[in-house]
N, C-alpha and C positions, 0 to 999 in steps of 0.2 A: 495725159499730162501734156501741154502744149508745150512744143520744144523751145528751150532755152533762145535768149535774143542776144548776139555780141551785145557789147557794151556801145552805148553809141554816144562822141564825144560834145553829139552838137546839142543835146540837151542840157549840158555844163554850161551856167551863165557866170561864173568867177572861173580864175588861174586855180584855185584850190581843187574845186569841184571839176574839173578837166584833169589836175593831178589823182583824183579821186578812183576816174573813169578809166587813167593809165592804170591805176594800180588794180581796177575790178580787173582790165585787162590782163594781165600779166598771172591773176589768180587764175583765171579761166583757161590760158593757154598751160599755164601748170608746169612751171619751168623756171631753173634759177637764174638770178643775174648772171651768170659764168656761161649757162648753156645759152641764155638771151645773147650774149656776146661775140660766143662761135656762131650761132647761128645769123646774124648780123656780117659778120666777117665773111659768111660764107656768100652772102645779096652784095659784098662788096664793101659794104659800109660798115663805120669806125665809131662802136659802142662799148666804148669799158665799162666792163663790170661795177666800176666803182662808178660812175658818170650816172649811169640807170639807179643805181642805189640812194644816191644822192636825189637826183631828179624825184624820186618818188618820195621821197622825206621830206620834200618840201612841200610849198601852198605856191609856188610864182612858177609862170609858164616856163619849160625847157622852150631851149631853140627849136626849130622846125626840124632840123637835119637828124639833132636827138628823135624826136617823134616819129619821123619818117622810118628811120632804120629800127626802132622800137616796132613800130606796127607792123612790118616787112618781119622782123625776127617772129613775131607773135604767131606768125602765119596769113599776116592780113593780106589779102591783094591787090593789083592796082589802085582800085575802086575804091577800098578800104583805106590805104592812103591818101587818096586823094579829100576824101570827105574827112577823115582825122587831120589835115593841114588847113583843108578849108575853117575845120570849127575851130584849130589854132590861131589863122588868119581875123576871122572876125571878133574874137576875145582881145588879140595885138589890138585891135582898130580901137577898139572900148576901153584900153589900158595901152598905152604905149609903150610902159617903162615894164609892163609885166613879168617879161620873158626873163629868165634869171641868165646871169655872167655863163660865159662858154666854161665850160672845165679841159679843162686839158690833160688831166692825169690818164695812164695808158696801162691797161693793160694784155698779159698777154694770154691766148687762152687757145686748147688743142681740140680736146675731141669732147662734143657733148652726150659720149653715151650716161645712159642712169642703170645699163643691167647688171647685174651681181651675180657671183654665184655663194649658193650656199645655202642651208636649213631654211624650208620654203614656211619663213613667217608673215604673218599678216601682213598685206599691201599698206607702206604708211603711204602718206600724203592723201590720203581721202578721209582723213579723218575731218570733216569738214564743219560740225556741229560748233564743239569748244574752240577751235581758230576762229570761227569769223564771227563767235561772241565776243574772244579778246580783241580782234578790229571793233565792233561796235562799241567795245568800253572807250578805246584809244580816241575813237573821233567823234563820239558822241551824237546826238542829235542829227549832227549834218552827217555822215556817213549813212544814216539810214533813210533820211529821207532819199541821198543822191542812190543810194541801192535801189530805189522804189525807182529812179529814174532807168537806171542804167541794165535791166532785165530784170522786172518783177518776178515772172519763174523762178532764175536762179536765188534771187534772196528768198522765196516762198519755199525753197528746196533745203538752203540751208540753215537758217534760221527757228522754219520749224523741223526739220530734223525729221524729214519724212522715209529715209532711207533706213534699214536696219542700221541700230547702233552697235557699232563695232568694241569688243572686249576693249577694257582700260587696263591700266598696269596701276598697281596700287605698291606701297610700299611694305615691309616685311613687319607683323605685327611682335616677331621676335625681339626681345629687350638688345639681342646679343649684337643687333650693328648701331645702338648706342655707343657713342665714341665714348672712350673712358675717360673722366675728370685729368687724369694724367698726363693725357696724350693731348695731338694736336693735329694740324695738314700738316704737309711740307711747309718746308718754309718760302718765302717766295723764292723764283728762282725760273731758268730752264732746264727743260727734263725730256728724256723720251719717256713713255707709261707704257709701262711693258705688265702684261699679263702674268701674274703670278704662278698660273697653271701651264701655259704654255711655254712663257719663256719667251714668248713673242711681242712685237711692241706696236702701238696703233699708229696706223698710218692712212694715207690716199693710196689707190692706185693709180698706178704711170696708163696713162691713154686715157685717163679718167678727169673731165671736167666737174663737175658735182660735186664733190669734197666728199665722200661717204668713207666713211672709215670704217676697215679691215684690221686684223693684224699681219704682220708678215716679220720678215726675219728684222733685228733692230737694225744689222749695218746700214738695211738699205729704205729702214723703213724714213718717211715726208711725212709731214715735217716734225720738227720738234717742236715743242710748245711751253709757253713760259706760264706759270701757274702764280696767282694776281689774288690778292683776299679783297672782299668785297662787302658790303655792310653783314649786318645779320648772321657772319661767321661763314657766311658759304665765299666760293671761289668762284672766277674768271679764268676760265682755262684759253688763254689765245695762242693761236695756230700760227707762226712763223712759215711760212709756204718761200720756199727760193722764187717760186713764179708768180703766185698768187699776193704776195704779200700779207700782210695781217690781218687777221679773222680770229673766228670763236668758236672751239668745240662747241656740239649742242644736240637737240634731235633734229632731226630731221620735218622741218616745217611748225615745230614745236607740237608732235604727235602728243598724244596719250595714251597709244596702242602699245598694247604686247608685242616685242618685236620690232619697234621703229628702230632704224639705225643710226649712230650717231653720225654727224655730220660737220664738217667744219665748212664754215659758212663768214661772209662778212659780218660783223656784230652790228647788233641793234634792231633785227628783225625776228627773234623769238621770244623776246622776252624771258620769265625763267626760266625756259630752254636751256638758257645759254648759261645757266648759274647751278655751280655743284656743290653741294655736301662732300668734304673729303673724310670718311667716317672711316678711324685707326680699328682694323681689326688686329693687330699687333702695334708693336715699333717698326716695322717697316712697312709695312699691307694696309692697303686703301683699300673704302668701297667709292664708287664714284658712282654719287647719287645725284638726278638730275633734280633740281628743285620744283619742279613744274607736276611731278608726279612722284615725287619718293620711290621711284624703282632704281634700281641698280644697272649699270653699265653693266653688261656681259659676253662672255667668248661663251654663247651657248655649250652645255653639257662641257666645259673645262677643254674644250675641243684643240687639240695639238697641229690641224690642218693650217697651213698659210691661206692667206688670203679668205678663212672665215669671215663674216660679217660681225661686227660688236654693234649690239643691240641694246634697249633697253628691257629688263624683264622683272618680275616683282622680287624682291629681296630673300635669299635664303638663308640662313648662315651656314650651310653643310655643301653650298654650291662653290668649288674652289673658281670657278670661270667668271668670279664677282671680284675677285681681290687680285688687285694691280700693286705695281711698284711704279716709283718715281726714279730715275739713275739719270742722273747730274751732269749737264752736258753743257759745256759751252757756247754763250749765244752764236747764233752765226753773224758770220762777219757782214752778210751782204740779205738784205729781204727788200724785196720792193717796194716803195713810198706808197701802196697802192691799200684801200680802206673805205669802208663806207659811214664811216662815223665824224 
């Protein structure tokens, strides 16, 4: 198999299809906007997390300084900048007005580790088949032709799916996490979601940029999150972060593997990832179901250890490591202005 080709920006003839080429980018280096940002901070230069999230939502050129420190965090090097400003430079020349308004929103960000400990489940984020079908639905026509520009191998790789397909999680064919006609979610509101078996509540860990969620003790568990109804009866679970600012539980890269872990992430890059079933196994007990795959949220095997990973895994009703509580907390006074939506 001939080895994969970066992405290269000078065959992008619109600001769209050069935004297209960032974003094969940034697939390829395999890294969140958070860990994009420490690693940017660490070349010296000043990339918020939200700035890049933006940047990539849109169709009009970023600034150059955006790019430069984008290509520098991706791993690029000099070279590699140089020829990503040049194909910036010569699109400016052909569109003047292209370049979109500076952003100024700032955030702040510590360490980019991704390792975990805990029950050694499937590696998610290679789950690469059904993601980069839902980019091809998203952009249509023009995202595959520009794939065919930007490293034929790697779209040849994922597209057809030539790699062993990795186990899916399905949801529980048991009638018993039907929510009963009686019942309902919470009501909207802020909550920590504390594990019904352990006693424990979801959180990030501290030295952790990534947003991956753990359980750990409640006093101390980051952040809280305020639970939002959303068409079709499912939920918006968003992440109140004192650092991070607002984001959205979800899986992690919008997996469909056994074992992805959930993730809070800035919203609007998973799609139903980021959209839950809150299914009443009593009047107090949720299952928290991702909508993207009907599996169930879980602290594997009802596991009592801090710092476990919460996963997604297929639905059981005799597994107590599925059923959370909601306990009513006060919004905090102070979250950062900081968002990618």
């Amino acid at each position: 198999m001939p080895e994969e080709q970066p992405p290269d920006p000078r065959r992008a003839r619109t600001p769209a299809e050069f935004v297209l080429v960032m974003r094969a980018m940034k697939d390829r280096c395999g890294l969140t906007y958070r860990q994009l940002a420490v690693r940017a901070e660490g070349h010296g230069d000043v990339l918020p997390a939200s700035t890049l999230a933006g940047t990539l939502s849109r169709g009009s050129l970023p600034r150059p300084e955006v790019v430069g420190a984008f290509v520098r965090a991706c791993g690029g090097s000099p070279e590699d900048v140089e020829r990503w400003l040049k194909a910036h430079h010569d699109l400016t020349r052909g569109d003047p007005h292209a370049t979109a308004p500076e952003d100024t929103s700032v955030v702040g960000d510590t360490d980019a580790s991704r390792a975990h400990e805990g029950p050694p489940f499937p590696e998610d984020g290679k789950d690469s088949g059904p993601r980069w079908s839902a980019r091809a639905r998203l952009f249509g026509g023009a995202s595959l032709a520009l794939l065919a520009l930007v490293g034929g191998s790697l779209a040849v790789t994922r597209l057809t799916g030539q790699e062993t397909a990795p186990a899916h999680v399905t949801g529980a064919a048991s009638t018993s996490t039907t929510p009963h006609p009686a019942l309902s979610g919470p009501q909207p509101g802020v909550y920590r979601i504390r594990s019904a078996a352990s006693s424990l509540c979801l959180s990030e860990r501290e030295g952790e940029s990534g947003g991956r969620i753990y359980q750990a003790a409640c006093a101390k568990a980051v952040p809280v999150y305020s639970v939002e109804p959303v068409e079709g009866g499912a939920y918006r679970i968003r992440s109140l972060h004192p650092v991070f600012g607002y984001g959205c539980l979800g899986v992690t890269g919008g997996s469909t593997r056994a074992g992805a872990q959930l993730m809070d992430d800035y919203c609007g890059h998973r799609g139903s990832a980021e959209r839950f079933q809150l299914q009443p196994a009593d009047r107090a007990r949720y299952r928290l179901v991702p909508a993207h795959t009907g599996a169930c949220a879980s602290v594997p095997g009802g596991s009592p250890t801090e710092w476990t990973p919460v996963v997604q895994l297929s639905c059981r009703p005799d597994d107590p490591g599925q059923l959370f509580l909601f306990d009513s907390r006060p919004p905090p006074t102070a979250v950062p202005s900081i968002t990618s939506n």
